[in-house]
ROSE-4610 file (N, C-alpha, C; in Angstrom, 1 decimal, always signed):
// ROSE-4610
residu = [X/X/X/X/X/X/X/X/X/X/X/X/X/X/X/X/X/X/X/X/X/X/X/X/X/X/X/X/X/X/X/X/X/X/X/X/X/X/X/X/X/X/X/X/X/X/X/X/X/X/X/X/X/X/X/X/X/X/X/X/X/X/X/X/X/X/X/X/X/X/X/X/X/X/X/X/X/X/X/X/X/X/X/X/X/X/X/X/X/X/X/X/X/X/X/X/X/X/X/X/X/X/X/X/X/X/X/X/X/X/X/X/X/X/X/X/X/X/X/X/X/X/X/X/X/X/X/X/X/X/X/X/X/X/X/X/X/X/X/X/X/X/X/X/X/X/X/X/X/X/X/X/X/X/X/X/X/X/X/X/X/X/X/X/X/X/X/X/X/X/X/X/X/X/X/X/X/X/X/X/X/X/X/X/X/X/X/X/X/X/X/X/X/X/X/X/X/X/X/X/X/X/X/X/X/X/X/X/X/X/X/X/X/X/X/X/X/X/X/X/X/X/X/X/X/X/X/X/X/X/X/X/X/X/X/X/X/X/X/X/X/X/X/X/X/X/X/X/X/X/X/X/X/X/X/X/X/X/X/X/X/X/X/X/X/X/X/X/X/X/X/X/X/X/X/X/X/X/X/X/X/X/X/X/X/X/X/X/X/X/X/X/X/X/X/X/X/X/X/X/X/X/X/X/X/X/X/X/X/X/X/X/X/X/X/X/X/X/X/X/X/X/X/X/X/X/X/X/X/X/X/X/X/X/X/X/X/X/X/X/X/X/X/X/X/X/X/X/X/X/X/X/X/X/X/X/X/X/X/X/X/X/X/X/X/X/X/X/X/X/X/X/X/X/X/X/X/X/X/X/X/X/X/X/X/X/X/X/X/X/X/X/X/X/X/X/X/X/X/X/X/X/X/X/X/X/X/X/X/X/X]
num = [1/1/1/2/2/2/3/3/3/4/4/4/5/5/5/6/6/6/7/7/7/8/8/8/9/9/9/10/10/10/11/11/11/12/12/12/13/13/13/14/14/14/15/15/15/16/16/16/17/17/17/18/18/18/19/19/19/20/20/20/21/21/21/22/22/22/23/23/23/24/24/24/25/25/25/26/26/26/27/27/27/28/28/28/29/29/29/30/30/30/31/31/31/32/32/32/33/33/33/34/34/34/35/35/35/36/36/36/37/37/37/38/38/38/39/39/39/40/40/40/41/41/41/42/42/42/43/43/43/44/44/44/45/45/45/46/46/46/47/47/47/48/48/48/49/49/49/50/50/50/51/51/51/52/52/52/53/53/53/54/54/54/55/55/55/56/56/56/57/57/57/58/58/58/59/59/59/60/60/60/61/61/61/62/62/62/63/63/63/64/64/64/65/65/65/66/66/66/67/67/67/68/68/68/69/69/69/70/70/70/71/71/71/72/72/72/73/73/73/74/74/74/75/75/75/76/76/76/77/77/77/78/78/78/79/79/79/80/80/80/81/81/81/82/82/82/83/83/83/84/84/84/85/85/85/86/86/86/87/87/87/88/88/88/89/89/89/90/90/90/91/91/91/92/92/92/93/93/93/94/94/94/95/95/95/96/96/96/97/97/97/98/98/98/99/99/99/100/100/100/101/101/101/102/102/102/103/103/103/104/104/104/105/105/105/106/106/106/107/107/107/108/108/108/109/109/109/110/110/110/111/111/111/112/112/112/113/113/113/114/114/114/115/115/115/116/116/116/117/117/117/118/118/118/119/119/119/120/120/120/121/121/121/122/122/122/123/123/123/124/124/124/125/125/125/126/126/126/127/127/127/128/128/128/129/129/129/130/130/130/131/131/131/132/132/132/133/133/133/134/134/134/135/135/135/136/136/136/137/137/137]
x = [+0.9/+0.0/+0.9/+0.7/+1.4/+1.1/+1.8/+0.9/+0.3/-0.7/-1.2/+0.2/+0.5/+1.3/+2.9/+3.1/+4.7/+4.6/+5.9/+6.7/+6.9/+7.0/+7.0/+6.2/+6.4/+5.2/+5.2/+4.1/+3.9/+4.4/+5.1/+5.8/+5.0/+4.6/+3.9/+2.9/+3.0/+1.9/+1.1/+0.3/-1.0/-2.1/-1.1/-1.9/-2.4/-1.9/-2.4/-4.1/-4.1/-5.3/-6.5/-6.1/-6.2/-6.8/-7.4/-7.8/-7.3/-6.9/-6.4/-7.5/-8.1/-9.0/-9.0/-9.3/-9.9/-10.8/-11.6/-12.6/-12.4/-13.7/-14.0/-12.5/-11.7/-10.1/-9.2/-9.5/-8.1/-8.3/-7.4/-6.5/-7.4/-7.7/-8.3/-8.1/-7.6/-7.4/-9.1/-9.4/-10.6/-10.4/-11.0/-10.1/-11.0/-10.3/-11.4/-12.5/-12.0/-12.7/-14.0/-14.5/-15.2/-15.8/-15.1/-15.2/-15.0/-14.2/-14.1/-13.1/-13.5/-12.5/-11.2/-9.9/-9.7/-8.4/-7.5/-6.8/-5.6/-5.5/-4.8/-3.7/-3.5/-2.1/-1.3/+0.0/+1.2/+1.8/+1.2/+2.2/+1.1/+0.8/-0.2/+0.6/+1.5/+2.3/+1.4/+1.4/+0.9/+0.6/+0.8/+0.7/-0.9/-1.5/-2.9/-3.8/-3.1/-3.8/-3.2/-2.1/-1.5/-2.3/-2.4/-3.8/-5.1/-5.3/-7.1/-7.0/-5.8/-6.1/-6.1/-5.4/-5.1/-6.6/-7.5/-8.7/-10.1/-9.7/-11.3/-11.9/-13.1/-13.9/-14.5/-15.0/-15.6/-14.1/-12.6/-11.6/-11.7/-12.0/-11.7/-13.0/-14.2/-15.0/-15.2/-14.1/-14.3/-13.3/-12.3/-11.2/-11.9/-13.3/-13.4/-14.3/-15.3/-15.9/-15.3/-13.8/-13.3/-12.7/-12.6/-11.8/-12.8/-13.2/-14.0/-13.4/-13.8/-13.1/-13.9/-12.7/-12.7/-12.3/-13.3/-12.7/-11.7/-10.8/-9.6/-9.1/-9.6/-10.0/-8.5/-8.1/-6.7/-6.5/-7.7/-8.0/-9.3/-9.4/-11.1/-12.1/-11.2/-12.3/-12.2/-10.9/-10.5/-10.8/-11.3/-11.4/-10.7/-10.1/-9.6/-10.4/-10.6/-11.3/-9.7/-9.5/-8.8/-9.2/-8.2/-8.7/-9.0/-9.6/-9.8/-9.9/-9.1/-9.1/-9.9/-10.8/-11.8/-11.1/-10.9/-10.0/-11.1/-12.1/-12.4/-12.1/-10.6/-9.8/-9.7/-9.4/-9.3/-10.4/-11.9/-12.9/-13.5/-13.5/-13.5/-12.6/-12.1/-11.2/-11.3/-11.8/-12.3/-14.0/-14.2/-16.0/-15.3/-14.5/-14.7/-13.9/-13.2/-12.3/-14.0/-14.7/-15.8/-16.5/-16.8/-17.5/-17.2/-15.5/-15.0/-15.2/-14.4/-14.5/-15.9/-16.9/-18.5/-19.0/-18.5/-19.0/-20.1/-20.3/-22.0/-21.6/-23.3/-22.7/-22.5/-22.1/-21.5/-23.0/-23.8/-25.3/-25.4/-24.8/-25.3/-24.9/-23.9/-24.1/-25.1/-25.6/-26.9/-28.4/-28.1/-29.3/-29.9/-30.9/-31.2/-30.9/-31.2/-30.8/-29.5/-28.7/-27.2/-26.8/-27.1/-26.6/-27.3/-28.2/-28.7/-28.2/-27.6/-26.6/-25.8/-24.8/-23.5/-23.5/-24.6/-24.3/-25.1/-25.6/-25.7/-24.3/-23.4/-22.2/-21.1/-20.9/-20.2/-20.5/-21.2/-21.8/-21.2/-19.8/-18.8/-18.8/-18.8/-18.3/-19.5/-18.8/-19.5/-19.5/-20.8/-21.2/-20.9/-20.0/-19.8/-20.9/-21.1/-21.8/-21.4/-22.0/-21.6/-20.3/-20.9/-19.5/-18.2/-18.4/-17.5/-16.5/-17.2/-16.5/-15.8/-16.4/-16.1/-14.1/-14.3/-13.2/-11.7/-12.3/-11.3/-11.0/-12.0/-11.4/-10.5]
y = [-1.2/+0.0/+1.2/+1.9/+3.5/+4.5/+5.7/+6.7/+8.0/+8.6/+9.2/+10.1/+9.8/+11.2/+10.5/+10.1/+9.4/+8.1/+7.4/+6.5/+4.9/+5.5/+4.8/+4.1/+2.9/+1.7/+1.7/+0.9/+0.8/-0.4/-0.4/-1.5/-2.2/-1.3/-2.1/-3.0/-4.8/-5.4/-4.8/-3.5/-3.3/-3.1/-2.7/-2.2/-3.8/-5.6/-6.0/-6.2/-5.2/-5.4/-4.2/-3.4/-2.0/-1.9/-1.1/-0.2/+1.1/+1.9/+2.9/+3.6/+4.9/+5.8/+7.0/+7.4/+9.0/+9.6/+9.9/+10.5/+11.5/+12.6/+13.9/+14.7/+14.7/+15.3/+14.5/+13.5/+13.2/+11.6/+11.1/+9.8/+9.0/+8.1/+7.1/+5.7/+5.1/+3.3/+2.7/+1.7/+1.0/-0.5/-0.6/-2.1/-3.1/-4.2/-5.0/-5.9/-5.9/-7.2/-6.1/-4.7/-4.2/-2.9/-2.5/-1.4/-0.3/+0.0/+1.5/+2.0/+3.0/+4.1/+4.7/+4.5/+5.2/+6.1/+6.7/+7.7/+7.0/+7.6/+7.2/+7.6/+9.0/+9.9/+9.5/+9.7/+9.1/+9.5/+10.6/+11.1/+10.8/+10.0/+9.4/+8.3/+7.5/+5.9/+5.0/+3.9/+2.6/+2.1/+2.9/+1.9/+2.0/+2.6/+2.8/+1.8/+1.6/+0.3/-1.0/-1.1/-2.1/-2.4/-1.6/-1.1/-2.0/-1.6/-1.9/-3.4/-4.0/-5.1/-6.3/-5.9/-7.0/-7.2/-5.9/-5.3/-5.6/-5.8/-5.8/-7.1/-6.4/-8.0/-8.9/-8.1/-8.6/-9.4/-9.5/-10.1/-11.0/-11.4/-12.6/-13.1/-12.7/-13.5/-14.4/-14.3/-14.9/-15.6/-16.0/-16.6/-17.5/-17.1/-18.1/-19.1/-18.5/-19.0/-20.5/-20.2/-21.4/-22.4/-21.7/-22.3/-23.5/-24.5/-25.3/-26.8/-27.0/-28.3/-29.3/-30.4/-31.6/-32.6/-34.0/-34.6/-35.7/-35.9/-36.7/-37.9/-38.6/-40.5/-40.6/-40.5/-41.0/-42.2/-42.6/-44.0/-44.6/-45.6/-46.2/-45.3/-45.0/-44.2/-42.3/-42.2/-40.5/-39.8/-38.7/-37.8/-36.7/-35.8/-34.8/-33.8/-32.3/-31.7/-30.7/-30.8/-29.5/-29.6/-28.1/-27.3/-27.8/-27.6/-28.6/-27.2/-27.0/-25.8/-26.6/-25.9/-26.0/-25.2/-26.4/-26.4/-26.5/-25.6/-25.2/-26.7/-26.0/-26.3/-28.1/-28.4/-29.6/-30.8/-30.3/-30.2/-30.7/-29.8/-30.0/-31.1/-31.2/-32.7/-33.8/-33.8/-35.0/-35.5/-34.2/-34.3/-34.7/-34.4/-34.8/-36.4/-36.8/-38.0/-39.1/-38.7/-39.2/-39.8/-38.5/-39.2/-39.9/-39.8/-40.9/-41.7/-42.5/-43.5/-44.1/-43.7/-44.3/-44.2/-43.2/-43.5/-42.5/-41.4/-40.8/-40.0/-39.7/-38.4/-37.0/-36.2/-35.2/-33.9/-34.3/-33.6/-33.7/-34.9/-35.7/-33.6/-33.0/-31.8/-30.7/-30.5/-30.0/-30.4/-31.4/-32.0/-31.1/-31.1/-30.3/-31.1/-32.3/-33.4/-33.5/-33.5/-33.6/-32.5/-31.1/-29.6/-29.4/-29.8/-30.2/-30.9/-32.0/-32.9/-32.4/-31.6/-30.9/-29.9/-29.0/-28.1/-28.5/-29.5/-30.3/-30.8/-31.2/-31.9/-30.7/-29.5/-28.5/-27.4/-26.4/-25.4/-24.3/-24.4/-23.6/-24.0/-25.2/-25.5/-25.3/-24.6/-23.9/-25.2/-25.9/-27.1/-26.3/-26.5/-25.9/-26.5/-26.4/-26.8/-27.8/-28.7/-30.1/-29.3/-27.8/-27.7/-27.1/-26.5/-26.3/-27.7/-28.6/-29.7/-30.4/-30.6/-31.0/-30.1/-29.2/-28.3/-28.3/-29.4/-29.5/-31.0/-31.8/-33.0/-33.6]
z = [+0.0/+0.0/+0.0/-0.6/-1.1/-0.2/+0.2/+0.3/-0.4/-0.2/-1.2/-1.6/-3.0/-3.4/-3.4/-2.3/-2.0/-3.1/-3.0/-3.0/-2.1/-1.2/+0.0/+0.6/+0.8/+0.8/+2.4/+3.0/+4.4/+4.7/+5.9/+6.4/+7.1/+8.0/+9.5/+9.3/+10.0/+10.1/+10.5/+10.8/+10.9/+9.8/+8.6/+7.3/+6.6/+7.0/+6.4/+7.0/+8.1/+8.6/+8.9/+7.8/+7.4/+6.3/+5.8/+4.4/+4.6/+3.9/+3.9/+3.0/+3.2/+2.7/+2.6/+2.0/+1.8/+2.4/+3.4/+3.8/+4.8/+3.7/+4.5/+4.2/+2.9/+3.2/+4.1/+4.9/+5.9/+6.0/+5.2/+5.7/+6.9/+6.4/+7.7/+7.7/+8.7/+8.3/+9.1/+8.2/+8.4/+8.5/+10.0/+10.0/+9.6/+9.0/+8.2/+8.6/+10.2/+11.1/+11.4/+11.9/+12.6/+11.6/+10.7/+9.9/+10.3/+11.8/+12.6/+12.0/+11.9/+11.1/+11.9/+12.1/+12.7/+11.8/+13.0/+11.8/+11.4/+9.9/+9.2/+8.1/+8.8/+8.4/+9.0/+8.4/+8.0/+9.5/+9.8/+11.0/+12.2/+12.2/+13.5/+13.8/+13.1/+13.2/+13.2/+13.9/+13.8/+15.0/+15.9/+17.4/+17.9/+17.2/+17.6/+16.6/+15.9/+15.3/+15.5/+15.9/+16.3/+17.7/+18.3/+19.6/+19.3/+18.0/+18.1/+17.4/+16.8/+17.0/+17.8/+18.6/+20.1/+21.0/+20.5/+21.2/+20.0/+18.9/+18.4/+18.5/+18.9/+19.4/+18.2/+16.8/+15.6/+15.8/+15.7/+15.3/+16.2/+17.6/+18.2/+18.5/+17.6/+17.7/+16.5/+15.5/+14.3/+14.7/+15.5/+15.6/+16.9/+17.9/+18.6/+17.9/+16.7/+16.0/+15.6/+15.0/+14.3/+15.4/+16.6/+17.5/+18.3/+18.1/+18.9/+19.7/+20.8/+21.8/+20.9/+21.0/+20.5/+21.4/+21.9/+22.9/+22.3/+23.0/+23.1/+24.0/+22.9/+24.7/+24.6/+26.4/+26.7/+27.5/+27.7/+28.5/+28.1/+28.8/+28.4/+29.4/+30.0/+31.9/+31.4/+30.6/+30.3/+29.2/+29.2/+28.1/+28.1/+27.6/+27.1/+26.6/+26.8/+26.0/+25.4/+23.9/+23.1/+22.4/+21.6/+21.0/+19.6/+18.5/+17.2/+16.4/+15.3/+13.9/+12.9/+13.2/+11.8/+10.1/+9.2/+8.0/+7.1/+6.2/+5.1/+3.8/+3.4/+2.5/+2.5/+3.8/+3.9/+4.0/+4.4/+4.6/+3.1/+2.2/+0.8/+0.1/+0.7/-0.5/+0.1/+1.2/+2.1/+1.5/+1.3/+0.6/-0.7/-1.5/-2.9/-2.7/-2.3/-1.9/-1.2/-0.6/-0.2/-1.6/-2.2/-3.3/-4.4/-4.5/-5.6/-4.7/-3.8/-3.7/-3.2/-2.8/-3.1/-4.4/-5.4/-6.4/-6.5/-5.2/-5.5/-6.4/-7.0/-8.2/-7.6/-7.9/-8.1/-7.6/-7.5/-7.7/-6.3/-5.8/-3.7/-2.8/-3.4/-2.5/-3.0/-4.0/-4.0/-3.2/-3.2/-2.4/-0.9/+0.0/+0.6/+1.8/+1.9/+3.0/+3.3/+2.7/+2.3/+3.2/+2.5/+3.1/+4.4/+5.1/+6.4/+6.9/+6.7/+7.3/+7.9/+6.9/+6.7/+8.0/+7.7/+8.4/+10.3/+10.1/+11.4/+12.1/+11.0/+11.5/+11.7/+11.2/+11.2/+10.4/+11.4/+10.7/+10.3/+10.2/+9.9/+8.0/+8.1/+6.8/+5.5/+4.5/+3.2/+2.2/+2.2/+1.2/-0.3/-0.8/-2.7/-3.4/-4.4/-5.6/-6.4/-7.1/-7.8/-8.7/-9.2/-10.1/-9.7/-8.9/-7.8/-7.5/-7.2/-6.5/-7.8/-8.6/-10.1/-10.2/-9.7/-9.8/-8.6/-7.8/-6.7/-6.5/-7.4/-7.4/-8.2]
C-alpha cells in the first residue's frame, strides 16, 4: 500500500489489517474485522492500530468462531477436552475423496438433506456446488 502522493510503501503489520481511505479530506485506516475508522495519516504511526487489533472484538470473535473443543480418549475411563481448527480447504477434499471412492454423483451436494446434514455436523463448513467440487477433485 502507497501513500497518497509518495513512493514509500507501508511496512507495518497493521496495514495487512487496514484499508487505507480517503474520507472527509483526511486519511483514515478501516479495519477489516469491525469497519471503525480510525486515523490514518502518516504522522499518527501505527501503534494505535497495532492497539485496536489486540482489542477488536468482531476479530476474536471470528477466531473463537473457528476455535471449537474436540474430545480426546486417553483411557477407556478419560477424556480430554482441546482445541480442534476448523480447515475449510481440507474439509472440501475430504467431501470430494468421499464421493469418488463411493461413487456418489457429483449432484449428492446439492441436495437439501445432504446440506442439512453438513451443516448439522459442522456449521462452519461452506457445502460448494456439484461444479465447484467437479473443480477440486
Amino acid at each position: 500500500m502507497e501513500a497518497g502522493g509518495s513512493k514509500r510503501k507501508f511496512r507495518s503489520a497493521a496495514w495487512a489489517h487496514f484499508e487505507r481511505k480517503l474520507i472527509g479530506g483526511k486519511w483514515k485506516a478501516i479495519c477489516n474485522d469491525c469497519k471503525k475508522a480510525l486515523g490514518g495519516e502518516t504522522k499518527n504511526g501505527t501503534r494505535h492500530l497495532l492497539d485496536h487489533m489486540k482489542t477488536c472484538l468482531h476479530k476474536k470473535q471470528k477466531n473463537i468462531k473457528k476455535s471449537l473443543l474436540q474430545p480426546t480418549k486417553v483411557t477407556d475411563e478419560a477424556m480430554v477436552l482441546g482445541t480442534y481448527h476448523f480447515n475449510q480447504d481440507h474439509a472440501r477434499k475430504e467431501l470430494a475423496i468421499m464421493i469418488t471412492l463411493h461413487e456418489y454423483p457429483l449432484s449428492i451436494v446439492d441436495h437439501v438433506g445432504f446440506r442439512r446434514y453438513s451443516c448439522a455436523l459442522q456449521p462452519l463448513f461452506k457445502v460448494v456446488s456439484g461444479t465447484q467440487l467437479r473443480m477440486i477433485s
